[in-house]
N, C-alpha and C positions, 0 to 999 in steps of 0.2 A: 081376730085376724088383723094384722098391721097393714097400716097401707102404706105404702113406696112413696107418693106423692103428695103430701098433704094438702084437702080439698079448698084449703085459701089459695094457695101459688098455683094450681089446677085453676080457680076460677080466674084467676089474675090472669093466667097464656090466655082462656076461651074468650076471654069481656078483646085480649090486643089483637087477636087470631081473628075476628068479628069485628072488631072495627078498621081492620085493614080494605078500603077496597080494591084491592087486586086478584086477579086468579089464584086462586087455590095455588096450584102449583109452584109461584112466584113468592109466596110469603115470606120464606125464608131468608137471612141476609147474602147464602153462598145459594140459592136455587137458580138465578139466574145464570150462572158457570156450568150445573147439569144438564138443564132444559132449554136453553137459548146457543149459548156457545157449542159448547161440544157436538150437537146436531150438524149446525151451520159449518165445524172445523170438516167434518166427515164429510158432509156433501161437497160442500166445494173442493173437498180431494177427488172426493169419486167423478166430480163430475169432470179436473184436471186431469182424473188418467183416461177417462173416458174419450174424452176431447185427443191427448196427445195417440192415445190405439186407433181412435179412426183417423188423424193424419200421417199414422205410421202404414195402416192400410192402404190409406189412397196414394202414398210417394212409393208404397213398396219398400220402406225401410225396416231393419230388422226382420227379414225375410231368414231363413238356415236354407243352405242349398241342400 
């Protein structure tokens, strides 16, 4: 059976992968764009319509007769 990955370039990622100290998560060079950014882009949206529905509530704007 052939393997896909030759186990030199396999030991070479494990030895950079392991002397990284960062979170797991964060290893990557683009991880920090999935798991930092785009959380913080979504919350601070939800929490902007969240904010402007309760001062739409309390002026009574956007009401339908």
């Amino acid at each position: 059976m052939s393997e896909t990955i030759p186990r030199e370039k396999l030991l070479e990622k494990q030895k950079y992968f392991q002397s990284i100290h960062k979170h797991t998560y964060l290893k990557g060079p683009l991880d920090k764009i999935t798991s930092v950014v785009i959380p913080l882009a979504l919350a601070s949206t939800c929490g902007f319509m969240i904010a402007r529905g309760i001062y739409n509530m309390s002026h009574g704007i956007g009401k339908k007769e």
